[in-house]
C-alpha positions as CSV (number, residue, x, y, z in Angstrom):
1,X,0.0,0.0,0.0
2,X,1.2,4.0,-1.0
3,X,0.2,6.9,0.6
4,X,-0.8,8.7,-2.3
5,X,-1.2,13.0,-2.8
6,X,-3.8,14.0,-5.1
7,X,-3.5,17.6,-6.1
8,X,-6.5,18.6,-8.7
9,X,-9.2,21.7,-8.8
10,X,-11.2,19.9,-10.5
11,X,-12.9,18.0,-7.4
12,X,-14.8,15.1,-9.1
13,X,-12.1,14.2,-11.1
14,X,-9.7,13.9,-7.9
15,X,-12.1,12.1,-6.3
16,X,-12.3,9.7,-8.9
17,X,-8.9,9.2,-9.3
18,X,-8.8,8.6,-5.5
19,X,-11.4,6.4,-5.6
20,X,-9.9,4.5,-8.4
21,X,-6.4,4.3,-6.4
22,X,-8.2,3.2,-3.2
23,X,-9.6,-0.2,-4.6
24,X,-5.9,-0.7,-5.7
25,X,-5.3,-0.8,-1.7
26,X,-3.3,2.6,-1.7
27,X,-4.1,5.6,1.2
28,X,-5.0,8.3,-1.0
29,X,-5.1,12.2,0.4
30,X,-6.8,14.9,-1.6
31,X,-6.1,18.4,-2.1
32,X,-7.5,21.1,-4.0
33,X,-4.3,23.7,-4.7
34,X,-1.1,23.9,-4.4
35,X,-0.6,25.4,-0.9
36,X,-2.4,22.6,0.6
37,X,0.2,19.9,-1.5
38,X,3.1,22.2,0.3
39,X,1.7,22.2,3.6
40,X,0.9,18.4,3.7
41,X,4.7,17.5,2.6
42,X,5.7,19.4,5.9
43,X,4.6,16.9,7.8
44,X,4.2,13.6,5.9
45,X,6.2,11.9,2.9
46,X,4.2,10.7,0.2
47,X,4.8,7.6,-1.8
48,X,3.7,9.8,-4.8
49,X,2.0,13.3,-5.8
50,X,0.1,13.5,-8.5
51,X,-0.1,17.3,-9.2
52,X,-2.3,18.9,-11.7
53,X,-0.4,21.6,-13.6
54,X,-3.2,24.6,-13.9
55,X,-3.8,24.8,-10.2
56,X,-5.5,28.0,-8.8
57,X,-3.1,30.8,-6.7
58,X,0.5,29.0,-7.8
59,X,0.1,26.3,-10.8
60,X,1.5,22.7,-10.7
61,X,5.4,23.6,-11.6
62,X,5.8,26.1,-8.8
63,X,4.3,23.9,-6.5
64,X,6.2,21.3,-7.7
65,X,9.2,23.3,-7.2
66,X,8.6,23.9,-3.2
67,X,7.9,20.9,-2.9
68,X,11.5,19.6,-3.9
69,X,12.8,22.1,-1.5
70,X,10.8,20.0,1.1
71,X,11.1,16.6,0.7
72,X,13.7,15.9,-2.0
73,X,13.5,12.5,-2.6
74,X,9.5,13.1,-3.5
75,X,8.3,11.5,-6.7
76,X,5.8,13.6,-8.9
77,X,3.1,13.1,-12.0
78,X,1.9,16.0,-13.6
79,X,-1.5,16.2,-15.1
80,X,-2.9,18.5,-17.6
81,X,-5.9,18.9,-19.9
82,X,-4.3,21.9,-21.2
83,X,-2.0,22.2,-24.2
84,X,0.1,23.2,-21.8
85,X,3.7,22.5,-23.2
86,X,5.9,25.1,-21.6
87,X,4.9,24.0,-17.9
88,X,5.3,20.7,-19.2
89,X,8.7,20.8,-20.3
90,X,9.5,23.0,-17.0
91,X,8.0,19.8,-15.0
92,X,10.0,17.2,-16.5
93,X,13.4,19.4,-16.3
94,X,12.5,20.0,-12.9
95,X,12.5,16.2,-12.2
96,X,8.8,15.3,-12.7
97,X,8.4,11.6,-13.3
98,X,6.0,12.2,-16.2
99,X,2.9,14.2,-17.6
100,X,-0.1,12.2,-18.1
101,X,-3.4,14.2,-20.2
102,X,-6.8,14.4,-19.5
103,X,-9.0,12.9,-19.9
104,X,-7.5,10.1,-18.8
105,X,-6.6,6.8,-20.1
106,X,-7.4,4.8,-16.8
107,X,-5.3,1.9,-18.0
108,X,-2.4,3.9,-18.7
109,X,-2.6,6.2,-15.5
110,X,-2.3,3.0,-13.5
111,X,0.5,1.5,-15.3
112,X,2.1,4.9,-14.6
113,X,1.2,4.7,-11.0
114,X,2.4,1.5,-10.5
115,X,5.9,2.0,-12.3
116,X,7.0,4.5,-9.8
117,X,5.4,3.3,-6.8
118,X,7.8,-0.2,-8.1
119,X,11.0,1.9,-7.9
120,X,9.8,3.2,-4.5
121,X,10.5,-0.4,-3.5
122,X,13.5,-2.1,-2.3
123,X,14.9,-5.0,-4.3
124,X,16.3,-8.1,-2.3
125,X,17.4,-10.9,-4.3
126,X,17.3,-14.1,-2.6
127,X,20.3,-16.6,-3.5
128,X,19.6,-19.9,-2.3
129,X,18.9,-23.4,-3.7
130,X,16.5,-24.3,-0.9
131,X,12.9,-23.4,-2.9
132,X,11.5,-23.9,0.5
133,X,14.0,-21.2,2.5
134,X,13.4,-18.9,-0.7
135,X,9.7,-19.2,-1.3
136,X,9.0,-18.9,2.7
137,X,11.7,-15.6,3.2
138,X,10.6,-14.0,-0.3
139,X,7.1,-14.4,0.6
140,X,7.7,-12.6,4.2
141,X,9.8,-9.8,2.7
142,X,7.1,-9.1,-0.2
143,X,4.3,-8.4,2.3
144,X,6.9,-6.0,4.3
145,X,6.6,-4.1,0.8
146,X,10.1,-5.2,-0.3
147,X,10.5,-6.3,-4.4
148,X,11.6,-10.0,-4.7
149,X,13.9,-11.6,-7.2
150,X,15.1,-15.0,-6.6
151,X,17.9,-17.1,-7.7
152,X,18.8,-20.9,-7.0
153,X,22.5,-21.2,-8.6
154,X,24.7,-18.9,-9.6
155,X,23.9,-18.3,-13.1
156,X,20.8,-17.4,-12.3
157,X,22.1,-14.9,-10.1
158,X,24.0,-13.3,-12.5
159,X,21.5,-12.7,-14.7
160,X,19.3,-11.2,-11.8
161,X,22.3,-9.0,-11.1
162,X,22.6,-8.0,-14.9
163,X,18.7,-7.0,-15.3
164,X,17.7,-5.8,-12.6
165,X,19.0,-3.0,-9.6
166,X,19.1,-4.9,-6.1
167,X,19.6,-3.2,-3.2
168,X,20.3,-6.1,-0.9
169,X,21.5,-9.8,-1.6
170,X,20.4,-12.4,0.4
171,X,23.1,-15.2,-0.4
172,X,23.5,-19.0,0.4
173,X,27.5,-19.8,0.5
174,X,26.2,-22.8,-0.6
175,X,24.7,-22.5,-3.7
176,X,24.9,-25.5,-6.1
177,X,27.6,-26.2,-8.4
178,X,29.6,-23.3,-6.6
179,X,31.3,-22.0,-3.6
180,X,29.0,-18.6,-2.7
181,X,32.6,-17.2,-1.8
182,X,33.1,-17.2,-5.7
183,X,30.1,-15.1,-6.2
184,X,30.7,-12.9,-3.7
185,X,33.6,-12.0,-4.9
186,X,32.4,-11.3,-8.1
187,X,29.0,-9.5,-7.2
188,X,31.7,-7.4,-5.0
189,X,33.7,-6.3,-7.6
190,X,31.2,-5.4,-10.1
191,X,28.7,-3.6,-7.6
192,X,30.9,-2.8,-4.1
193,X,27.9,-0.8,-2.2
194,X,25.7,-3.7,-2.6
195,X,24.4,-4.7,1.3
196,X,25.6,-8.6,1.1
197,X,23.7,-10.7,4.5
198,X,24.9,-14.3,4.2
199,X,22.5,-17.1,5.1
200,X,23.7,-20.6,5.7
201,X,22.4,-24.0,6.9
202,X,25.2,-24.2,9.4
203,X,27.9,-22.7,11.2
204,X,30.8,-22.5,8.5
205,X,33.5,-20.5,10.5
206,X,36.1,-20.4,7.8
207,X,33.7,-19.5,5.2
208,X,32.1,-17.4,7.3
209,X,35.5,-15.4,8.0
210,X,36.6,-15.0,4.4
211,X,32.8,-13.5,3.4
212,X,33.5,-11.0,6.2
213,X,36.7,-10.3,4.7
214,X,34.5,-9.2,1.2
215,X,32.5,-6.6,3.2
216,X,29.8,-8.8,4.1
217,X,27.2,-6.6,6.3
218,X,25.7,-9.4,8.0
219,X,25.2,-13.2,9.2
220,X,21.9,-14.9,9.2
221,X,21.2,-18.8,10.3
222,X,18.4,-20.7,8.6
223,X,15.8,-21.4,9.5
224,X,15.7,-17.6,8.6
225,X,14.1,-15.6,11.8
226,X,12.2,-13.1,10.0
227,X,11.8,-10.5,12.5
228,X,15.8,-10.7,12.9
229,X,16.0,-10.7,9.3
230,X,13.5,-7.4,9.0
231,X,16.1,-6.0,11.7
232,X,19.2,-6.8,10.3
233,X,17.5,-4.9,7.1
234,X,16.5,-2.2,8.7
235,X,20.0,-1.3,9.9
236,X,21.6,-1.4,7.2
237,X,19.1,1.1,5.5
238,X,17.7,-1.4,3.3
């Protein structure tokens, strides 16, 4: 679920957008100008704004803008049933995420939605050839909001690591056909700020010593405990 800003004049169409976003399962909050959207990032970070353009008092783009000063890392659609395209270019240098039109094309607005509100996420990739260990952790993580990829030898993991950003590996030293050690190596040379927590079935001091040597940030024991896990996690900002 998103806590979702919905910045639009025109009040039936926000609300219908809202309504729309709700039965999707997201907390939407409406807002009719673009003093209110200010006011209401002073106090509370939004998964996304959706910010109409032509706004009455201060338009879309000069709201926008304040609201960058705020809360930096905030994520912003701009709408517009306007032709418009001087704001619209301003938006998108600014760092608007994209410009949808009215009247909308529900299907596309979602899609939209649902691309940024994905690379709000945090992607774990889970490296381990125990389908049990990964379906039960992956399943866990996914309903703490976290994106899931998951890998069960080491060619798999390098393709995960080749298509996708992850933000935190979740790696079995024990992965079939091949020491883990190899692939931590290797994950650590290509991508050296990736947050590395080793799991194993057992205590494996040497192994366990040499994957601390490679900047390993933590050590977990399976079974996994989750609520460790979730901690270990949290720490390290992931």
């Amino acid at each position: 679920m998103a806590k979702i800003l919905v910045v639009d004049d025109e009040r039936d169409l926000g609300y219908l957008l809202g309504a729309i976003l709700k039965l999707k399962g997201h907390e939407v909050i409406p807002v009719f100008d673009g003093y209110q959207a200010i006011e209401e990032v002073k106090t509370t970070h939004y998964d996304l704004i959706m910010m109409d353009i032509r706004l009455p008092g201060i338009n879309g783009v000069e709201a926008f803008i304040q609201i960058k000063e705020i809360d930096p890392k905030a994520k912003v659609v701009m709408m517009t049933g306007f032709a418009v395209e001087d704001l619209i270019e301003e938006s998108i240098q600014q760092g608007a995420y994209a410009c949808i039109h009215k009247p909308f094309d529900l299907e596309k607005v979602i899609g939209t939605i649902e691309q940024v509100l994905m690379e709000n996420k945090k992607v774990i990739l889970i490296a381990n050839g125990d389908s049990q260990t990964r379906d039960a952790v992956g399943k866990a993580l996914a309903e703490k909001g976290y994106c899931i990829i998951t890998a069960l030898n080491a060619e798999n993991v390098y393709v995960s690591l080749k298509n996708n950003h992850c933000h935190c590996i979740l790696l079995n030293l024990q992965l079939p056909g091949i020491n883990g050690l190899k692939i931590l190596n290797e994950v650590k040379k290509i991508y050296p700020n990736v947050v590395i927590i080793v799991m194993a079935d057992c205590d494996l001091p040497e192994m366990i010593m040499d994957a601390r040597q490679l900047s390993v940030y933590g050590y977990i024991k399976k079974p996994v405990d989750i609520d460790a896990l979730i901690m270990l996690l949290k720490e390290a900002n992931v």
